[in-house]
N, C-alpha and C positions, 0 to 999 in steps of 0.2 A: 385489637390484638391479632385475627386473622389477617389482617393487610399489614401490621408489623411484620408479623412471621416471614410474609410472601417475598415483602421488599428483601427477606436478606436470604430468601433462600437461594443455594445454589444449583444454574445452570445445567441441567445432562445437555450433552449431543453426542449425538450417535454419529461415529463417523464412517460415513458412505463409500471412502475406499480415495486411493490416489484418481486424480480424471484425466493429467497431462503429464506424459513425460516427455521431456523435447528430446531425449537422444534416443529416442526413437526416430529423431525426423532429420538428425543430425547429416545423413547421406545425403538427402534431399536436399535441405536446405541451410548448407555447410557455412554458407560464406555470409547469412546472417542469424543463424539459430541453428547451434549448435548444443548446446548446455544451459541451464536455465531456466524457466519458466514464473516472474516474480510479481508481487504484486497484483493478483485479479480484481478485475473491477469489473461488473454486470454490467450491463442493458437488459432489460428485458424484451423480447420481443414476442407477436402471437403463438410461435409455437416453438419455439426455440429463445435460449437462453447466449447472447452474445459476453462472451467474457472475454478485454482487454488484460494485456498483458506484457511484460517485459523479456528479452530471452536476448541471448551472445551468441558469438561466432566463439572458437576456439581464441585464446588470447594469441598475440603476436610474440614474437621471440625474445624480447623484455618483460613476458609476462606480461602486458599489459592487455584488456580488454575494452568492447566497445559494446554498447547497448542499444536496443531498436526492439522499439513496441510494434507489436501487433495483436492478434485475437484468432482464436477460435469460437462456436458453434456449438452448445451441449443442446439437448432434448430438454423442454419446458417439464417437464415428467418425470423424469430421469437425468440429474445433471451430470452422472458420471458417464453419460452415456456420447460419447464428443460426434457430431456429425459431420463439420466441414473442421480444418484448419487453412486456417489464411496462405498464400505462398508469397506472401511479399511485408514487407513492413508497411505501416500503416500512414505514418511520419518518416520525413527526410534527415538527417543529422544535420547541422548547424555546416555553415561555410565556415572558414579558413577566419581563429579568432572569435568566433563566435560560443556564446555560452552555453550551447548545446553540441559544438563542434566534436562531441566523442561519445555522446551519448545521450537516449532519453528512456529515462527510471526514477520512477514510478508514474504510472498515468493513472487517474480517475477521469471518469467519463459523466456527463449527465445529460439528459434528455432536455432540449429545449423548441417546443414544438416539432417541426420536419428536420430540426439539427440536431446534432452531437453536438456539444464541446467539451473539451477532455483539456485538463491540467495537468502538466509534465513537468519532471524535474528534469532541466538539462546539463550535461556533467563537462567540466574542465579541466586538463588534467594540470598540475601544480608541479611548483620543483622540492620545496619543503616538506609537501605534503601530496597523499594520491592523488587527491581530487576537491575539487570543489563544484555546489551546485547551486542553481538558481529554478526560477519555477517559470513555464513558458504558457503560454493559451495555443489552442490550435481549434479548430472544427470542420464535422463533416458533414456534408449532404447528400452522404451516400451510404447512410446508414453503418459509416461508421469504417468501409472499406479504406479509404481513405481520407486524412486530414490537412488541411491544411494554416501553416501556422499565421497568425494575425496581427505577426511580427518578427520582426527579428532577435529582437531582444526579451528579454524575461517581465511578466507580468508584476511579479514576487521578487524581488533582487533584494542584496544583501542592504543592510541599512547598518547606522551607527551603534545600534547595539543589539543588530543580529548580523556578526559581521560574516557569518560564512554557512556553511553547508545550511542554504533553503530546500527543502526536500518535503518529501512524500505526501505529496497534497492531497488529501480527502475531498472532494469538493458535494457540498448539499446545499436544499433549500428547504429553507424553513418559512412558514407565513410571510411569501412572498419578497422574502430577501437570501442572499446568498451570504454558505456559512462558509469557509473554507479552512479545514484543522491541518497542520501542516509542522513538519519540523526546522526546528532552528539551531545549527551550534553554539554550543558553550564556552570548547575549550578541543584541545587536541592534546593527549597524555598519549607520552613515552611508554608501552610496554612491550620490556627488553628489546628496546633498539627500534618499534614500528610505531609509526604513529596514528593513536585510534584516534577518533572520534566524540565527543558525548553531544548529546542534541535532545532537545524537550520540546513537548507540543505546547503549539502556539495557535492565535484563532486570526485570522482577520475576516471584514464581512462588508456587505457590498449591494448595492441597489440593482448594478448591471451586471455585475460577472469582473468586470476588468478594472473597474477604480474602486481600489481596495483599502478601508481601515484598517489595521491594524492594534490587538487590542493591547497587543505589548509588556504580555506575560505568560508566564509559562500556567499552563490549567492543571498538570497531573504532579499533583506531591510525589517526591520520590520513595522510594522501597527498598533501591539497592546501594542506598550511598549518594552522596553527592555525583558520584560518575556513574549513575546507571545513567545508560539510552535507552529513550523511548521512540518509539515509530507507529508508524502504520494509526492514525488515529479517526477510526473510522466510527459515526454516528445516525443511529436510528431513531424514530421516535415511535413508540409502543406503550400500550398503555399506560398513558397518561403522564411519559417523563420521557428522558432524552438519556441513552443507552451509546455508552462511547466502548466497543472492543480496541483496547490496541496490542502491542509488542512490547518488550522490555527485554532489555540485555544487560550482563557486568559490564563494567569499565575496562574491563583488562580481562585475559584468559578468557575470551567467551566462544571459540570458536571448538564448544566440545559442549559435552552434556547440563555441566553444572554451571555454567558461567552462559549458556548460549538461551536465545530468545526463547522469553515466554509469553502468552497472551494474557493480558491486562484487562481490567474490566472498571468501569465508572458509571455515575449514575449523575444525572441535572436535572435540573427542576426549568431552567433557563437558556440551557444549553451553554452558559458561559461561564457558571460556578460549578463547579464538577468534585463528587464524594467518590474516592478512590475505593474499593472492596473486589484487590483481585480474587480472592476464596471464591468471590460468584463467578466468574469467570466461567470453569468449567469444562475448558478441553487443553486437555495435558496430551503432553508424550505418549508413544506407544511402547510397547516392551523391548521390542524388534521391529524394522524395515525402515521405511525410507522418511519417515518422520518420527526414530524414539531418539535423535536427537535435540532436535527443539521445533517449536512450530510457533509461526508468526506473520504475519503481515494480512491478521485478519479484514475480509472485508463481508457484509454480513447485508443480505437480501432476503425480504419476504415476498413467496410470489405463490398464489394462490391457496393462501393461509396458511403456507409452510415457511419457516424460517431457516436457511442455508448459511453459512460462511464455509467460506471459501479461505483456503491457507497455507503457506509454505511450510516446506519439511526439511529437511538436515541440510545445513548450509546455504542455508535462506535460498531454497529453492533453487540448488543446483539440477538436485533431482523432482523438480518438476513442484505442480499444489493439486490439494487435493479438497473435498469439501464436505462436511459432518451438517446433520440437521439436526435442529432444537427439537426435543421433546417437550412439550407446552409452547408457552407462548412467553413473551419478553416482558 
């Protein structure tokens, strides 16, 4: 009865305060970070906490934008506490044609011996439609300063029946294989005259990193309709089961309070069958500031028996992420 109880209790975390605002940095470094700050993803390092990240220049005179990963520097101690910020991007964008030719959003990062290698989603822009992405490999041996990619083309590309937006790669290892959670489109719905999105998380998994299975189905039942979006599907393992935080958004109207991204919560026993119970979840909105619009694109680190996530705030981290800690344990 007490380990029934535990399983369905729900998550506190106390949230730590915003840690990055990029327009702050916007004078300095105009012409590639400007507004933004999306997607964190750790490294740990001995005394400081490295978090990758995504961030724009101002969009161009069509309104359109470009994206370019880089990272700053928090205190292993204190994450809100930022010590260096990078001044350059970390990745090059794609040449002329290329499937990263306009951007790269979202990266996940993972440690493999004296390397990084970090998963990207690289962006296209479309005539029908904004964009379209596929997913790139890159790595550093330079702790991460810089990467370099291991190709030109996408690790992750679109297949027959995930024909378009490959996105937001989570990349982990489990007993010595790689997991990689990742989104896939659905479908592109009309609302009033723009064309959104819908996309569900997908798994594939991998002996080396780079020749990837595919399991070829979506793991999170949905919640909000056949056209919610899910993102960000990020997975830890903690006592004794496998803890997926992710995002979810409406189909349409989501770019406000009630329809915009919320964080999701799952539970596996396998890592591959996954019980949806966003109630445990457990970090909502705030009343007022720069995340009581929505918050999402958790990514979630324990590091010296503290559990952290890390998370964007109103308009998927225009105004920067910010990061709450677990009270207990997972």
């Amino acid at each position: 009865m007490i380990a029934a109880q535990t399983s369905r209790r729900r998550y506190q975390w106390r949230k730590l305060g915003r840690v990055f605002d990029p327009t702050d940095y916007a004078q300095r470094h105009e012409s590639w970070m400007s507004e933004f700050a999306q997607a964190p993803s750790v490294i740990v390092f001995d005394d400081y906490l490295r978090v990758f990240f995504s961030c724009r220049p101002k969009p161009d005179p069509r309104g359109q934008y470009k994206s370019y990963c880089t990272y700053l520097d928090v205190d292993r101690e204190d994450p809100t506490r930022v010590i260096r910020v990078a001044d350059h991007p970390i990745l090059p964008l794609g040449e002329l044609g290329m499937f990263d030719e306009f951007g790269t959003y979202p990266i996940s990062v993972i440690r493999l011996g004296n390397t990084l290698r970090g998963y990207y989603a690289g962006w296209t822009r479309c005539e029908s439609v904004p964009f379209n992405t596929a997913i790139g490999v890159a790595e550093s041996s330079d702790k991460g300063t810089s990467f370099e990619k291991l190709g030109p083309g996408p690790v992750i590309p679109y297949t027959v029946d995930e024909p378009f937006v490959i996105s937001g790669p989570k990349i982990r290892s489990f007993n010595g294989r790689f997991y990689l959670y990742y989104i896939a489109g659905r479908q592109w719905i009309l609302d009033r005259g723009r064309p959104e999105p819908v996309y569900k998380i997908r798994l594939a998994t991998s002996d080396d990193g780079l020749n990837w299975e595919k399991l070829g189905r979506d793991l999170i039942a949905d919640q909000r309709g056949t056209e919610e979006a899910q993102a960000s599907p990020d997975v830890v393992y903690s006592g004794g089961r496998y803890h997926m935080f992710f995002c979810h958004r409406s189909g349409r109207d989501y770019r406000n309070q009630t329809g915009g991204y919320r964080i999701g919560y799952a539970w596996s026993e396998d890592a591959i069958r996954w019980h949806r119970d966003d109630r445990r979840a457990g970090l909502e909105t705030s009343d007022a500031g720069w995340d009581h619009q929505m918050v999402s694109y958790p990514h979630v680190v324990i590091v010296d028996g503290k559990t952290y996530l890390f998370y964007l705030g109103n308009d998927v981290g225009k105004q920067g992420f910010g990061v709450a800690e677990l009270e207990g344990e997972l």
